[in-house]
C-alpha positions in Angstrom: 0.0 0.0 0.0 2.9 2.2 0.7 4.2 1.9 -2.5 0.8 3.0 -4.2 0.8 5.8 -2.7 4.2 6.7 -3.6 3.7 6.3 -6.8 0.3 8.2 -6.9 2.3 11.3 -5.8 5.2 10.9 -8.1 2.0 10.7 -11.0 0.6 13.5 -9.5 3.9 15.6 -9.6 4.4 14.5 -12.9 0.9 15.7 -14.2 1.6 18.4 -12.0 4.8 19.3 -14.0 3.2 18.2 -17.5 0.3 20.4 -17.7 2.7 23.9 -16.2 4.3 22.7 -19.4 1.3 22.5 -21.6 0.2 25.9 -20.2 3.5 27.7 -21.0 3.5 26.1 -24.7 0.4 27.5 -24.7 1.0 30.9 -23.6 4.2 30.8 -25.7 2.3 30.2 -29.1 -0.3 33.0 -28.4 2.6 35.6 -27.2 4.2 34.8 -30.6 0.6 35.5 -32.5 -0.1 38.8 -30.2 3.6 39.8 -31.2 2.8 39.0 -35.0 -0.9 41.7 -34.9 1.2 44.2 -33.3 3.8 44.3 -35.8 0.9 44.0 -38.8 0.2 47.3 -39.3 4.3 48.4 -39.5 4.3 45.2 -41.8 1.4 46.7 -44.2 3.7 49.8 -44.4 6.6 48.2 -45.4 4.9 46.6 -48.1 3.2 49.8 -49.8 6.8 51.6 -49.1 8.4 49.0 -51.2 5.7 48.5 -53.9 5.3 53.1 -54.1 9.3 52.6 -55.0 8.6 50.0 -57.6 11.1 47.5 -55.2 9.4 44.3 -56.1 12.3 41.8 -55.9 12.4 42.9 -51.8 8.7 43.3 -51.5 8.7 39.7 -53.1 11.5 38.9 -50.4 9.6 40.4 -47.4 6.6 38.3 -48.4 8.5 35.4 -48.2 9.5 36.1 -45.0 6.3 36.7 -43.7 4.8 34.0 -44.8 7.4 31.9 -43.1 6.7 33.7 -40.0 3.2 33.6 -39.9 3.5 29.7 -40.6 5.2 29.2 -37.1 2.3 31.0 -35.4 -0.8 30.1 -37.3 -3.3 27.7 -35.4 -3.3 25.3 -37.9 -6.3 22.8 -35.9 -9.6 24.1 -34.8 -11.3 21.1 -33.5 -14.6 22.8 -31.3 -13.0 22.3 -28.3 -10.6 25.3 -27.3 -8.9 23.2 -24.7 -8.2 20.6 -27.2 -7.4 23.0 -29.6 -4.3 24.3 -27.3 -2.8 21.7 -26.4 -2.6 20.0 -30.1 -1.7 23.6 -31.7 1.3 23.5 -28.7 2.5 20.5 -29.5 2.6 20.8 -33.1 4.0 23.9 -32.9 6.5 22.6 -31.1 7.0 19.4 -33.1 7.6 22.0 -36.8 10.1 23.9 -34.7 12.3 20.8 -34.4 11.9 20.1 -38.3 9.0 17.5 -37.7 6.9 16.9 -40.4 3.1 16.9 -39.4 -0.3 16.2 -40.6 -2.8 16.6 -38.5 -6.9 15.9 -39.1 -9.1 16.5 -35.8 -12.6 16.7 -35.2 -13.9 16.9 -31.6 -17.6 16.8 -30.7 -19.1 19.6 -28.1 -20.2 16.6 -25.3 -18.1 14.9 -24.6 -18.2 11.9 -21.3 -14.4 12.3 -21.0 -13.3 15.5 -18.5 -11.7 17.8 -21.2 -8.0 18.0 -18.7 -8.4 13.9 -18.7 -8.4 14.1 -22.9 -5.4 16.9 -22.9 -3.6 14.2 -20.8 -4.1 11.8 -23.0 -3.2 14.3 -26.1 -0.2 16.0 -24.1 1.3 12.6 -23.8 0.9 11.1 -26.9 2.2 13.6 -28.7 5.2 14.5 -26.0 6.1 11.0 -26.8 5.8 11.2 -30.6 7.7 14.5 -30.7 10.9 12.4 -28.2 10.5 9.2 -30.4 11.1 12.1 -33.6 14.1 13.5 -31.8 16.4 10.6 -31.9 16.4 10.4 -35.6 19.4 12.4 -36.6 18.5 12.9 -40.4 15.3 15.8 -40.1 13.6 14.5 -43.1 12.5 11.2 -41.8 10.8 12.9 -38.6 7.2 12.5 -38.8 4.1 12.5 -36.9 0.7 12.1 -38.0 -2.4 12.9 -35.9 -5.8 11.8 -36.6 -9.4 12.6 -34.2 -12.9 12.2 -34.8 -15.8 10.3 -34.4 -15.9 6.5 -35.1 -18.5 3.8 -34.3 -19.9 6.2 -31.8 -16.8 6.5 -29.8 -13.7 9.3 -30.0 -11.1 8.1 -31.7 -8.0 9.0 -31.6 -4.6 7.7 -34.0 -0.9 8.9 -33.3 1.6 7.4 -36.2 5.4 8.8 -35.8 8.4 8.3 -37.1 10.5 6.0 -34.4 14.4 4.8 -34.2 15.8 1.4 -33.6 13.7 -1.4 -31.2 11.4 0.1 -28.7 11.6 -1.2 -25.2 9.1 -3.8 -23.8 8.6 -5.6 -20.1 6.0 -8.3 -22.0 3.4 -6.0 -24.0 4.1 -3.0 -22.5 6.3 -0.6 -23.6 8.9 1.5 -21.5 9.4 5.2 -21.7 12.4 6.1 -23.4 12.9 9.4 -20.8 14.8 9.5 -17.3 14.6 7.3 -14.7 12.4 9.6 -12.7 9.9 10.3 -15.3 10.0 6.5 -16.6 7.0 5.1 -18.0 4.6 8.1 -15.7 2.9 9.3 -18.9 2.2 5.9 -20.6 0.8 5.2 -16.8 -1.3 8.4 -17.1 -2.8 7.5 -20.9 -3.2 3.9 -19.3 -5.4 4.9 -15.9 -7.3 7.6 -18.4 -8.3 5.1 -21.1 -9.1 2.3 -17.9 -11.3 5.2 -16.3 -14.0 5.3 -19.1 -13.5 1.9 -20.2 -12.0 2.9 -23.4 -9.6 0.7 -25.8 -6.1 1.4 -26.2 -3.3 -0.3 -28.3 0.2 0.3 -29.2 2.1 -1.2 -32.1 4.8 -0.5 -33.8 7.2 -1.6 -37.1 10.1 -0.7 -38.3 10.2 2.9 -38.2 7.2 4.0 -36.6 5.0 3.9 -33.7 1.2 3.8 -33.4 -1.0 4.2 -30.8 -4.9 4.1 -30.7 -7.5 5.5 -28.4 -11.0 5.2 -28.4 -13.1 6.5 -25.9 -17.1 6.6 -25.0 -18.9 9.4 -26.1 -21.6 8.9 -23.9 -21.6 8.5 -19.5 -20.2 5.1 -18.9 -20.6 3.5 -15.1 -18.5 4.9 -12.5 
């Protein structure tokens, strides 16, 4: 019993740690797009400055740059559920700025059964995982991760795919956390206890290459 409840409190401090990081992520991606409108109009004058003086090779240039800057900030995934919406823009924010490649397709329903901060732990982790799993490929063009959400069957479904280095770690069919001793294995715990919760299905696979992990959860209550 002792031991539970140590490591219930070393989960907790984890989640605890894990979503002051999904918040900052957060806060980070919408300080970038505040920065971005409060340069817009200085940007808009630019542009007529250089097109009044007939520069079009820089106006073409500036554009260029723009456009490239405006792609690290854009929310590229409305889903209909701002929480939800957060934490994937975040993380695949974050993923691009490592020179991840990532296609994304979500769809999230209004109601849901699941607690919106139970499906960002879910989401947080997954992709956390997919972005570390990315990481250890040296060569930038094989990174990947592909993230698909919507409604299947009447349940959420959810499908991670990335790109993944070498044999993954297994103690029988589970897998082990490729991070630090103290964070080993917490947030495949935390998808685990989520999916167990509301008597969803979860399975991981994966080839050579890539990982895969699917989720489905209820959309309606389920029996506590």
């Amino acid at each position: 019993m002792r031991i539970g409840k140590k490591m219930e409190r070393r989960m907790a401090a984890y989640q605890q740690d894990l979503m002051e990081k999904h918040c900052e992520e957060v806060e980070n991606m919408y300080r970038q797009t505040r920065g971005w409108r409060h340069d817009y109009r200085n940007h808009i004058q630019t542009m007529k400055a250089y097109l009044s003086m007939g520069r079009y090779g820089e106006l073409a240039v500036y554009l260029d740059q723009l456009e490239e800057d405006l792609c690290q900030v854009d929310t590229v995934i409305k889903t209909g559920n701002v929480m939800v919406d957060a934490v994937l823009n975040s993380k695949i924010s974050v993923a691009r700025s490592r020179r991840i490649a990532v296609e994304a397709k979500a769809k999230v329903p209004q109601q849901l059964a699941i607690a919106e901060v139970d499906l960002c732990v879910i989401l947080g982790n997954l992709l956390d995982n997919a972005i570390e799993a990315c990481m250890q490929i040296p060569q930038e063009g094989q990174r990947f991760i592909r993230i698909y959400i919507d409604v299947l069957q009447g349940q959420l479904y959810l499908y991670v795919i990335n790109a993944a280095m070498g044999e993954l770690r297994r103690q029988g069919h589970t897998y082990l956390s490729t991070k630090t001793r103290r964070e080993h294995g917490y947030g495949l715990m935390r998808m685990d206890r989520v999916v167990e919760k509301y008597h969803g299905y979860l399975d991981r696979q994966d080839e050579e290459g890539v990982f895969a992990t699917e989720i489905l959860l209820p959309l309606a209550d389920v029996p506590t």
